[in-house]
C-alpha positions in Angstrom: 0.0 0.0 0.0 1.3 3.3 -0.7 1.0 6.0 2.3 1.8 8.8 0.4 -1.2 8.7 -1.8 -3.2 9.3 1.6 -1.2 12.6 2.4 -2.8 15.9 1.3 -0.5 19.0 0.9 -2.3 22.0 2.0 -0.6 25.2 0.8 0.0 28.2 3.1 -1.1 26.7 6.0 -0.3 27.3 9.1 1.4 30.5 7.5 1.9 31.5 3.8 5.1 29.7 2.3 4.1 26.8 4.5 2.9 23.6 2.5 1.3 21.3 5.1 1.1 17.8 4.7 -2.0 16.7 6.0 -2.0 13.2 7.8 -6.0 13.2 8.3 -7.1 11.4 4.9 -4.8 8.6 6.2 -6.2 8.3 9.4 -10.3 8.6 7.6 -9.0 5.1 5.7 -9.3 1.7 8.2 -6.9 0.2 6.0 -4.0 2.8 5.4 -4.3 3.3 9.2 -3.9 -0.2 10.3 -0.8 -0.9 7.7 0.6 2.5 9.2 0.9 0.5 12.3 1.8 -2.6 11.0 5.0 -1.0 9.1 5.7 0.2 12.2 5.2 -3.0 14.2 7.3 -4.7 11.4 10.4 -2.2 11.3 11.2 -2.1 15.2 9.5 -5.4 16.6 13.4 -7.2 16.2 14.6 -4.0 18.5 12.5 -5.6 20.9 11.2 -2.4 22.4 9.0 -2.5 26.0 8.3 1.3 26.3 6.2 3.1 23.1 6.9 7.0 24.3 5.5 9.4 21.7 4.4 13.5 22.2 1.2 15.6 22.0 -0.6 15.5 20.0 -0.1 13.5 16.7 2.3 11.3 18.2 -0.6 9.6 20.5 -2.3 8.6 17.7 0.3 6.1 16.1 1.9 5.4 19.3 -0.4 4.0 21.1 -2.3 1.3 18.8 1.6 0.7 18.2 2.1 0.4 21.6 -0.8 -2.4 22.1 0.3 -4.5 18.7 4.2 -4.9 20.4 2.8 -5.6 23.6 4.6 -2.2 24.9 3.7 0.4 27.6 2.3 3.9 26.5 4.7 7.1 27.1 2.7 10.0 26.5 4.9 12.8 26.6 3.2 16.2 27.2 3.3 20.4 27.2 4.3 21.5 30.9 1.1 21.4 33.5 -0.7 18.6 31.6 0.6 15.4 33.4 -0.8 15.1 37.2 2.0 13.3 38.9 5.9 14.5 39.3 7.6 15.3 36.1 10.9 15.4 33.9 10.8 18.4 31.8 13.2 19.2 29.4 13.1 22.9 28.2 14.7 23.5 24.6 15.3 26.2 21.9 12.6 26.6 18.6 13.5 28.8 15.9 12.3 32.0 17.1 11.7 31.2 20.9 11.6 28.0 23.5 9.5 25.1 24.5 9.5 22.3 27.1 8.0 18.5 27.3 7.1 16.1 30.4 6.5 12.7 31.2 5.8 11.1 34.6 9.0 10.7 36.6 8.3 7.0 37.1 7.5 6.2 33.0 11.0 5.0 32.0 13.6 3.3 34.2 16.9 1.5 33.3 14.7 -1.6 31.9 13.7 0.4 29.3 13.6 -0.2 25.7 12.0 2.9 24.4 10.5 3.1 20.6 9.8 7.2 20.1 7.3 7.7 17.6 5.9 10.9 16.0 3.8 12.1 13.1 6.7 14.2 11.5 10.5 14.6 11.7 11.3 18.3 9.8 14.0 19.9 12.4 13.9 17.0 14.9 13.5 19.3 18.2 11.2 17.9 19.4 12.1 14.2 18.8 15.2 15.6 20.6 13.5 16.3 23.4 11.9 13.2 23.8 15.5 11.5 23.4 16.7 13.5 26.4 13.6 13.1 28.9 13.9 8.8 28.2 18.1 9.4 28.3 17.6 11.2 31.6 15.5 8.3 32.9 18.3 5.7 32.2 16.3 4.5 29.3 18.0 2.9 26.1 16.4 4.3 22.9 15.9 1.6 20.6 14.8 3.6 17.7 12.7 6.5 16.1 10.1 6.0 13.8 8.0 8.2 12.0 4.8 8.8 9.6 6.1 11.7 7.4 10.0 13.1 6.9 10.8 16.3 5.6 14.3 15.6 4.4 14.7 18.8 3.5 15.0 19.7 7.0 17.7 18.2 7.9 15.9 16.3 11.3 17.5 13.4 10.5 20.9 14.7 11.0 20.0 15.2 14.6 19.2 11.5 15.1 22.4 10.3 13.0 23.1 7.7 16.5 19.7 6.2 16.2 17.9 3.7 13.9 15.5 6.5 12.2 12.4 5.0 9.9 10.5 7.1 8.1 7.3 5.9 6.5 6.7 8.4 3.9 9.8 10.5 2.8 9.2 14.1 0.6 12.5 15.3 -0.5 11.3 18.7 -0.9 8.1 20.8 -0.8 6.8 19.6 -3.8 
């Protein structure tokens, strides 16, 4: 099945010279959603990974049916003030300001194979973040996966110590 034909670019969005690429056509089809998950389940399942950590929002949505097809816990990884029990945070730069994630303090431990999954990887900040919090917990990252990869953006670089999977790949803005 090809992913990409359930992707729809949406120009000027959030901003003008912005060209979104819209994951929700994907997630309207049954069937191009469960193979989502099942390309994922496929690519990491021999990195045996016990922890499925992804962030708000869009992460959520493929990490955790991941999660329950490898058998894994569920990370959710969060803004500041939206977990209810002790936090990690990890605070870190943007392009034109800052931003911070949390997870629950007792989420990862030393035992810990962690999968990270998100939606998109453009700069990779905040799959960076996510790296740190489950580093700073003694985790062992196992891997990176994501839906949609904006090459172009250089994220990957970033990630160069990590098995990084992509599942769609655009090259450029086109």
């Amino acid at each position: 099945m090809e992913l990409k034909q359930y992707i729809r670019s949406i120009p000027d969005f959030p901003k003008p010279g912005i060209l979104f690429r819209d994951i929700t056509p994907l997630l309207a089809s049954p069937q191009a959603f469960s193979h989502t998950i099942s390309q994922f389940a496929e690519r990491f399942q021999n990195a045996k990974p016990n922890v499925i950590m992804a962030a708000e929002s869009r992460g959520f949505i493929f990490g955790a049916p991941l999660a329950l097809e490898l058998g894994a816990s569920f990370v959710p990884v969060r803004k500041p003030g939206k977990l209810p029990h002790q936090t990690h945070r990890f605070d870190y730069d943007l392009e034109y300001g800052s931003d911070a994630l949390e997870m629950h303090i007792d989420a990862v431990d030393e035992t810990s194979r962690v999968l990270l999954i998100d939606d998109l990887l453009a700069t990779g900040g905040t799959i960076q973040a996510c790296l740190k919090l489950a580093e700073h917990s003694r985790g062992t990252v196992v891997g990176c996966g994501f839906l949609v990869e904006l090459s172009f953006l250089n994220g990957r670089e970033k990630l160069k110590d990590y098995n990084v999977q992509s599942l769609i790949r655009y090259d450029g803005e086109t």
